[in-house]
C-alpha positions in Angstrom: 186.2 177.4 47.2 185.1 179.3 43.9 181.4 177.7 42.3 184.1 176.5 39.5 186.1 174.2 42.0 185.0 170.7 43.0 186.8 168.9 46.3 186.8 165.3 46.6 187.2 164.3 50.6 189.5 161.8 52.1 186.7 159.2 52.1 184.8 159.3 48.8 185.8 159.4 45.0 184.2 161.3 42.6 182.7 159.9 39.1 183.3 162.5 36.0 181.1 161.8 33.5 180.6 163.4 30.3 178.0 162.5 27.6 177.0 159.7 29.3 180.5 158.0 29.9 182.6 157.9 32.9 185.9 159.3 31.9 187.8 159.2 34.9 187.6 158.4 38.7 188.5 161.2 41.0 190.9 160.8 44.1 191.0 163.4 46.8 191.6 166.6 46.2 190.6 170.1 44.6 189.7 169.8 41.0 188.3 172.7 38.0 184.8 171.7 37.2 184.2 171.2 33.2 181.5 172.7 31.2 178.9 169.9 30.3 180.4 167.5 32.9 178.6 165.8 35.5 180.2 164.8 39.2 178.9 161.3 40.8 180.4 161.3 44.4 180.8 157.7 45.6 181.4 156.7 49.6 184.3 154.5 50.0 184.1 154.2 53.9 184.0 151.0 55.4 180.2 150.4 57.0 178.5 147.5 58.5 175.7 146.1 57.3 173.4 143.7 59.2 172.0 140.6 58.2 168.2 140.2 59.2 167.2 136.6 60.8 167.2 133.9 58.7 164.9 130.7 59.8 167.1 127.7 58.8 165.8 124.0 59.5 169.6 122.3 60.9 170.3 118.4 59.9 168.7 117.3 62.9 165.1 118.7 62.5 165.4 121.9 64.4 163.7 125.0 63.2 166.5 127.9 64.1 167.3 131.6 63.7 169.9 133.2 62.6 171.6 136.3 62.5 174.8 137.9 60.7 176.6 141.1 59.9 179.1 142.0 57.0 181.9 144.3 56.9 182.7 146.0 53.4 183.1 149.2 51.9 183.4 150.5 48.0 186.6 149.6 46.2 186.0 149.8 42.8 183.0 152.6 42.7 183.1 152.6 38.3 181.8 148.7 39.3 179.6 149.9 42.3 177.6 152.3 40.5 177.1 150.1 37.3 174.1 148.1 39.2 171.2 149.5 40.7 172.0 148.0 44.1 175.7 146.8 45.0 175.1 146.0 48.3 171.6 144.1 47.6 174.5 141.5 45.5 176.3 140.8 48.0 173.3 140.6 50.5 171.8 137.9 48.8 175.2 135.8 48.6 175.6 136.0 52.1 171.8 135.1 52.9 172.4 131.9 50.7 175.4 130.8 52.0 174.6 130.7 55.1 171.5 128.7 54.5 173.7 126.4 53.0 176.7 126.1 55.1 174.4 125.8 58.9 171.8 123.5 57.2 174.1 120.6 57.5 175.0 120.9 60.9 172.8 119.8 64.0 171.3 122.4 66.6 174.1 121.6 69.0 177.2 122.1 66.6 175.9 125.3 66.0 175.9 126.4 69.4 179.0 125.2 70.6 181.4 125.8 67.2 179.0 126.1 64.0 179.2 130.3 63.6 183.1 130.3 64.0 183.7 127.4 61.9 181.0 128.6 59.2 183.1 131.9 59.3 185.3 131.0 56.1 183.2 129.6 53.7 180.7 132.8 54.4 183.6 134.9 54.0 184.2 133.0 50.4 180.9 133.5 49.1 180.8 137.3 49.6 183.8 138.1 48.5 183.0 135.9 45.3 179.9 137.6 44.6 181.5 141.5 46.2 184.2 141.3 43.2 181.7 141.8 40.3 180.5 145.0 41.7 183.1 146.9 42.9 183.0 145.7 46.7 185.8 144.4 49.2 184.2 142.7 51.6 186.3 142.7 55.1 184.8 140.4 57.4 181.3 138.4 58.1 180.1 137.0 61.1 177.2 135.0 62.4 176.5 136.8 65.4 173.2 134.9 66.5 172.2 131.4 66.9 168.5 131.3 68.2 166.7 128.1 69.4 163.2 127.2 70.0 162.0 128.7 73.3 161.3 124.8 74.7 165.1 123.8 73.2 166.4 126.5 75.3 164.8 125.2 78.3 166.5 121.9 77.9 169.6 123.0 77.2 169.3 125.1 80.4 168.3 122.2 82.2 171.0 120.2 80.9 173.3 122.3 82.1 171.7 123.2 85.2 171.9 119.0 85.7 175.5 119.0 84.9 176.6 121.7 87.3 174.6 120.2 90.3 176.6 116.5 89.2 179.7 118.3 89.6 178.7 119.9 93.2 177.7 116.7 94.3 181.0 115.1 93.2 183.2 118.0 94.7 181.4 117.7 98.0 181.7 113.7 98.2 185.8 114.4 96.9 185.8 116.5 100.3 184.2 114.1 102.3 186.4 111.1 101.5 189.2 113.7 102.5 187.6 114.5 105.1 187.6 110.5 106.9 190.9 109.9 105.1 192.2 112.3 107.7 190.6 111.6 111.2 191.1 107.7 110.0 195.1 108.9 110.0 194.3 110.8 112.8 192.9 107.8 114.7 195.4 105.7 113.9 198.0 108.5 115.4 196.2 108.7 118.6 196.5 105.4 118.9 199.9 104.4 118.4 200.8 107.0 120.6 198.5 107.3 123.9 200.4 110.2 125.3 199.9 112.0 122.4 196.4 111.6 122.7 195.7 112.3 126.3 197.8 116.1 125.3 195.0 116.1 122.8 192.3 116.1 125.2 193.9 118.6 127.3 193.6 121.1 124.6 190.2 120.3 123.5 188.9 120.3 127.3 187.2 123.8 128.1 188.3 126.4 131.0 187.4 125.3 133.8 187.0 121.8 133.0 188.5 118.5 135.7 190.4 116.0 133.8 191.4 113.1 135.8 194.2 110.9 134.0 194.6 107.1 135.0 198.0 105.8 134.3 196.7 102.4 134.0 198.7 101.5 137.4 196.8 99.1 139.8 196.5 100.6 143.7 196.8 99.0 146.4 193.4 98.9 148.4 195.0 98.1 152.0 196.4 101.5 151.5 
């Protein structure tokens, strides 16, 4: 590549500005530099950019934190480069947003179905605010949801409570299945008395005497 050449990679545009004015957007490619021409290369790649914690006080009194992420990348970089800070924009839309859409909703909403349900509307406000300069936002999402260490507690404990209910209740299910079964079995043996004496033949160990009594009465003069 000659110092007159300029080369524009697959993931960037280029800016060409002369006397002060953009004149064109460059795609990729090899291009002749200009005399008295000035190259502004722009990264259109799409990045990830992290939400810090937010501390957001939910309808029902609780103090919690919360964390996102958004997904975007340049798409219009004449727009991008017009502000001092794109990104910063779009930032602050999400940050308000999501103040707004998890502060009505209690602790537990949040935790069971608030960040997938709050998905959309966070989705709407960046892109709203993206659009004015020059960015396409792909995707945010509210990846944590932090309570207070002594609501965490409870919650465990709750649940802790709700698993031992459901032990409990299996084990008593198998116990009434249990008796329902030797009552049957019971009332097998004893409709049927030979069936029942063949039952204590098997259960008798090796080497044990069994002596059976037909119920017949002997005679004692013999």
């Amino acid at each position: 590549m000659g110092v007159f050449d300029i080369v524009v990679g697959r993931h960037e545009q280029v800016l060409v500005i002369r006397d002060g004015e953009v004149v064109t957007v460059l795609g990729p490619g090899r291009y002749r530099r200009r005399r008295r021409t000035a190259y502004e290369r722009v990264d259109v790649r799409e990045r990830v950019t992290g939400i810090g914690a937010q501390e957001i006080l939910t309808a029902d009194g609780v103090s919690v934190k919360v964390t996102a992420s958004l997904r975007w990348s340049v798409l219009d970089p004449l727009a991008y480069t017009a502000v001092t800070d794109a990104e910063a924009v779009v930032y602050l839309a999400v940050q308000i947003a999501l103040r707004e859409e998890l502060a009505g909703r209690e602790a537990g909403e949040l935790i069971r179905s608030g960040r997938r349900e709050s998905a959309p509307a966070l989705l709407a406000a960046a892109r709203s605010a993206a659009v004015s300069v020059g960015i396409d936002v792909v995707d945010v999402v509210v990846k944590d949801v932090v309570l207070p260490a002594e609501l965490r507690a409870a919650y465990a404990e709750l649940v802790s409570a709700r698993q031992r209910g459901l032990a409990q209740l299996e084990t008593a299910r198998a116990e009434s299945a249990a008796l329902r079964s030797m009552a049957n079995a019971a009332k097998l043996l004893d409709d049927h008395p030979a069936l029942a004496r063949l039952r204590l033949v098997q259960a008798a160990t090796y080497g044990s005497k069994l002596v059976l009594d037909d119920g017949a009465r002997r005679d004692p003069d013999r």
